[in-house]
N, C-alpha and C positions, 0 to 999 in steps of 0.2 A: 717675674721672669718665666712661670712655668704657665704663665697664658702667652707670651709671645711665641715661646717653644710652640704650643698647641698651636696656634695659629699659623706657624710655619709648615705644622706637617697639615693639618688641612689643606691649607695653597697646594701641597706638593700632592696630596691624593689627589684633590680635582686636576692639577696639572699632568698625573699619572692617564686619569678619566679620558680629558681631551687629548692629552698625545694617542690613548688606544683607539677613542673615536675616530680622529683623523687616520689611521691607521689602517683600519679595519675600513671607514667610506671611502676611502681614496683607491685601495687595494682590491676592494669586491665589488664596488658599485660605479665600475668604470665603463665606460663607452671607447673604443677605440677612435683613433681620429690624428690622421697623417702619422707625424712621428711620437705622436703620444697618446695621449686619455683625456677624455671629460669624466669628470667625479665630482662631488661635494665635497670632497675634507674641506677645500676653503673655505667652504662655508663656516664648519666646525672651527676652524680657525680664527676667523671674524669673531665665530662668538665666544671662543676664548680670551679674543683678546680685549673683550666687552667686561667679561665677569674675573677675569685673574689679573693681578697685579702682570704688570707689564715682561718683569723680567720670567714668570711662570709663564706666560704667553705663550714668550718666545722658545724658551724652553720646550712646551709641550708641541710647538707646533714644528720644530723644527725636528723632535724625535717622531715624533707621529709620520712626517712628512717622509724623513726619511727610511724610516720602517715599511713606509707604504711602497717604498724606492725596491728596497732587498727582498719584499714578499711579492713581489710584480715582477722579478725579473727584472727590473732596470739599473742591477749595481752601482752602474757607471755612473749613475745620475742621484746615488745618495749621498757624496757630498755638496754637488751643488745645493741639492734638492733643501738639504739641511739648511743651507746661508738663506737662500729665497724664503723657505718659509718662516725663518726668522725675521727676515724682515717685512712678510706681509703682516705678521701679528704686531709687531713695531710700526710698522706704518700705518694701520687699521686703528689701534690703541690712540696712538697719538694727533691722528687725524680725527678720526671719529667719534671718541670721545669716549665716556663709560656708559651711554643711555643705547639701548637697542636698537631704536631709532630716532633720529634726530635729522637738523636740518644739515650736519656736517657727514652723516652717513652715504649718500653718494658719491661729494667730492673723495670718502676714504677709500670709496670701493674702487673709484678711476683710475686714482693712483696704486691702490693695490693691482687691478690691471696693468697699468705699465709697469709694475716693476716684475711683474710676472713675464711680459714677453721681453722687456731687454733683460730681466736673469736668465730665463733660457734661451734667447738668440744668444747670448753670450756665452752660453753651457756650450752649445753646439758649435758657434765657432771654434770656441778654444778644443771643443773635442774632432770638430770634423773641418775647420776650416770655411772659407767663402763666405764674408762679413755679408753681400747680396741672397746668397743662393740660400743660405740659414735665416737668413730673414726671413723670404719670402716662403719657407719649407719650415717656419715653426709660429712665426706672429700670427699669421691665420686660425689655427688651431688653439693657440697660448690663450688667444682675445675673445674666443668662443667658451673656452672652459673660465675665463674669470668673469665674461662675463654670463656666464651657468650659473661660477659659484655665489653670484651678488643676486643672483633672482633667488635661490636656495636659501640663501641668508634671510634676504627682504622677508621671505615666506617663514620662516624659521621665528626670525625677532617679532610680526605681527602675534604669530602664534603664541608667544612668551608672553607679548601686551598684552592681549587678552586673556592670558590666563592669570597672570600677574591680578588685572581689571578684577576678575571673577572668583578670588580669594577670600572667603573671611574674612575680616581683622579680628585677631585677638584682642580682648582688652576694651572694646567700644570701637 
């Protein structure tokens, strides 16, 4: 019992880690861009939801996500911001697989794009109305930062192969 105990608070410190990451790269290492931002947290995201169990993913990515929402100035958009990035790491996890890279890694990352621009065309309309006008005033922008944060990822997961690659093994 008191190694599952342990192994729960582990999950929850790494899932503490990657909520701060996403947090902290979404919030300071932004580009501005129409009605929003290009940043990496989703990249951070992705790769949370490689190495944590699925419901810690979600968890981390949606508190990080929205943390990065209330330290930016964009109140309005930390509880959507919360649902979306719950379900990038949900849909990244289950698409993609548990491997870094793989051959299911891009279809994860396309769908993680769409549901990045219809979660927020659909933020916007429900906050500003015109189902056309928020389209065309957030998709461009949405489709840019995911697809940023999948080149960020790609670079990220390589970087992890090869170091993974380039490890000792203990033991023989």
């Amino acid at each position: 019992m008191a190694k599952q105990e342990n192994e729960k608070l582990v999950q929850m410190v790494y899932a503490g880690l990657f909520a701060a990451m996403t947090a902290l790269l979404t919030a300071t290492l932004h580009i501005p861009v129409g009605n929003g931002y290009v940043h990496c947290g989703d990249a951070v995201i992705y790769l949370s939801a490689v190495m944590l169990p699925l419901p810690y993913a979600a968890a981390a990515s949606a508190i990080g996500g929205m943390l990065a929402d209330l330290l930016s100035g964009y109140a309005v958009y930390a509880l959507p911001t919360f649902i979306i990035k719950a379900l990038l790491a949900a849909v990244f996890s289950l698409a993609g697989g548990k491997a870094l890279l793989s051959k299911r890694t891009v279809p994860a990352l396309v769908l993680c794009g769409i549901v990045t621009v219809i979660g927020y065309w659909i933020t916007a309309v429900i906050l500003y109305g015109g189902w056309t006008a928020q389209f065309i005033g957030t998709a461009p922008g949405n489709a840019v930062q995911a697809a940023g944060s999948g080149v960020v990822y790609a670079v990220i997961a390589m970087a992890l192969q090869r170091l993974r690659k380039s490890q000792p093994r203990l033991g023989g």
